[in-house]
C-alpha positions in Angstrom: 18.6 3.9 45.0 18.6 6.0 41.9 18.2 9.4 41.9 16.3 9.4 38.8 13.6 7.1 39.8 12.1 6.4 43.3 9.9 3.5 41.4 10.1 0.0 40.4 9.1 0.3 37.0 8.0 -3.1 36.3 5.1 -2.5 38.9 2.0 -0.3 37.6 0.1 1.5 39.7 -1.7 -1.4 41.8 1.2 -3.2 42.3 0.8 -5.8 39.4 3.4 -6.6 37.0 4.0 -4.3 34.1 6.1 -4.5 30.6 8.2 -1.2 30.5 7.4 0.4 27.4 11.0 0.8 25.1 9.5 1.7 21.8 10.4 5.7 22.1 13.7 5.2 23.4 16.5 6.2 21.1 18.5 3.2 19.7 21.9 3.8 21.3 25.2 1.2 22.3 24.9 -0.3 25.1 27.3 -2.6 27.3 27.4 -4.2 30.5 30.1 -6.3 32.2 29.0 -8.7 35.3 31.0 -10.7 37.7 31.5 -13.9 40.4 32.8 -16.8 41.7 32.0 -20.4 43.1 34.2 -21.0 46.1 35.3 -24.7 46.6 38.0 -27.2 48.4 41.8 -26.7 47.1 41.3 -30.5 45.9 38.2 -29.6 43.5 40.2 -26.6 42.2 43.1 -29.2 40.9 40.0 -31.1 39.5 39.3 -28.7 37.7 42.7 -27.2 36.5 43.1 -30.7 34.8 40.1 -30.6 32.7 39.1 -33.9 33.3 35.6 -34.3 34.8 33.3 -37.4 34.1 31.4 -34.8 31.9 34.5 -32.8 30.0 36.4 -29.3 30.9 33.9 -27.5 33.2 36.0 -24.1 32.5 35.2 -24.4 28.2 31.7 -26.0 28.9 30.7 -22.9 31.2 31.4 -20.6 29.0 29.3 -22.2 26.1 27.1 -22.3 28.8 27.1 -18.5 29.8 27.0 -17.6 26.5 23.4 -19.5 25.6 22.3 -18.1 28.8 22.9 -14.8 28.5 21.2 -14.9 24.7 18.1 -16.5 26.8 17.8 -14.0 29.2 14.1 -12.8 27.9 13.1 -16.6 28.2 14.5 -16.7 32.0 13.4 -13.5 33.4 9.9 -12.2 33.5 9.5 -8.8 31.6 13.1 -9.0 30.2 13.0 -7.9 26.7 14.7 -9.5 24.0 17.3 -8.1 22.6 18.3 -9.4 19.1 21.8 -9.0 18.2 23.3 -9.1 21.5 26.9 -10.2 21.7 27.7 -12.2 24.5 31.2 -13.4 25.8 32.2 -15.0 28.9 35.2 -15.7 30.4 36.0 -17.9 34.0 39.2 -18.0 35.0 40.8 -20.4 38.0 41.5 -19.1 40.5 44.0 -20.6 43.5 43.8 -18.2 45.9 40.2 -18.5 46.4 40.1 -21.7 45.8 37.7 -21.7 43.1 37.2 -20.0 39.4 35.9 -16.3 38.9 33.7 -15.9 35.9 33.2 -12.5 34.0 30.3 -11.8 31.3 30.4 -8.8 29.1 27.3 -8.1 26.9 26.5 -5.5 24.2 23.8 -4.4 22.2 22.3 -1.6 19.9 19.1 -1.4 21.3 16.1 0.7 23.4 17.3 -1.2 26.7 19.9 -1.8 28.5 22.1 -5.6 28.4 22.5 -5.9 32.7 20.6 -8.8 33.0 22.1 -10.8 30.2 25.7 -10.1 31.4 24.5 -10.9 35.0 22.5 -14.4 33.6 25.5 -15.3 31.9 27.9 -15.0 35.0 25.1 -16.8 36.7 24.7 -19.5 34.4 28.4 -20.3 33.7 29.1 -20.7 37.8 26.0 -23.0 38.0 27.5 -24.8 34.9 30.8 -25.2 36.7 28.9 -26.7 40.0 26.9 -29.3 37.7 30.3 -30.4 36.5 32.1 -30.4 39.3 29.5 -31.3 42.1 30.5 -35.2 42.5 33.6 -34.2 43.4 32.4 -31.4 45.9 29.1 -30.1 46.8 29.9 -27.9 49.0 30.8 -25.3 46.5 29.4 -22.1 46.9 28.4 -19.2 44.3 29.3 -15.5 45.5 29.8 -11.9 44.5 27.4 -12.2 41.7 27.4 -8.4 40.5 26.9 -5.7 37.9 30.6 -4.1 37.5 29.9 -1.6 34.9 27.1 -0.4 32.6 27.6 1.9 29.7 24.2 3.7 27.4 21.3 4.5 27.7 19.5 7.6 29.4 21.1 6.6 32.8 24.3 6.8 31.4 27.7 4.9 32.7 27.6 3.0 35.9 31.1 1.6 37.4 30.4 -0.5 40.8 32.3 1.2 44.0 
């Protein structure tokens, strides 16, 4: 838990859901880079690699895909705020080893609050993309390791995952 707060400040008082108030902060930079992967058979990997599914390149269609997520975030996520002028980029990369294709979001704003969720809604977004695409070949894919890897602004300051 955070040291600075012991509460979940989208809760009031009696429990019911609450819109944190921004409108003091100080406008300040802020960025956030998230992470993950969707596992899947060596054979759906090469699928991919080609390009070549029924519905296009699931690697360039994903990120598209991240990238209008993570601008949507407020519309996905109850009490997100918007954040206008948020830049957005996503990258996946395939990945052999795994087999399977890693995706990583970074967001950035000048703004009250902070960018997380729309890094972690793009990462989210792009794998599911990837699965839509790719699910007649293989549906036993599986999304992992969705995380927050750094933060940077705000009053809490820089955050780097362990």
């Amino acid at each position: 838990m955070n040291s600075r707060d012991d509460a979940l400040s989208h809760l009031d008082a009696e429990g019911r859901a609450n819109m944190v108030d921004v409108s003091a902060k100080d406008v300040t930079s802020r960025r956030a880079v998230a992470e993950g992967r969707i596992v899947m058979a060596a054979a759906t990997a090469t699928v991919i690699a080609s390009g070549q599914t029924k519905k296009g390149d699931p690697i360039k269609v994903a990120e598209l895909a991240g990238i209008m997520a993570g601008k949507k975030t407020a519309d996905l996520i109850p009490l997100c705020h918007a954040l206008p002028g948020a830049s957005v980029q996503v990258s996946l990369e395939l990945d052999q080893d795994l087999p399977g294709v890693r995706a990583r979001a970074e967001a950035t704003v000048s703004g009250q609050t902070g960018v997380e969720m729309e890094a972690l809604t793009a990462v989210a977004v792009a794998l599911l993309t990837v699965y839509d695409m790719a699910k007649a070949v293989d549906r036993g894919m599986r999304i992992e390791g969705i995380r927050l890897v750094e933060k940077e602004g705000g009053r809490s300051g820089k955050y780097t995952a362990p």
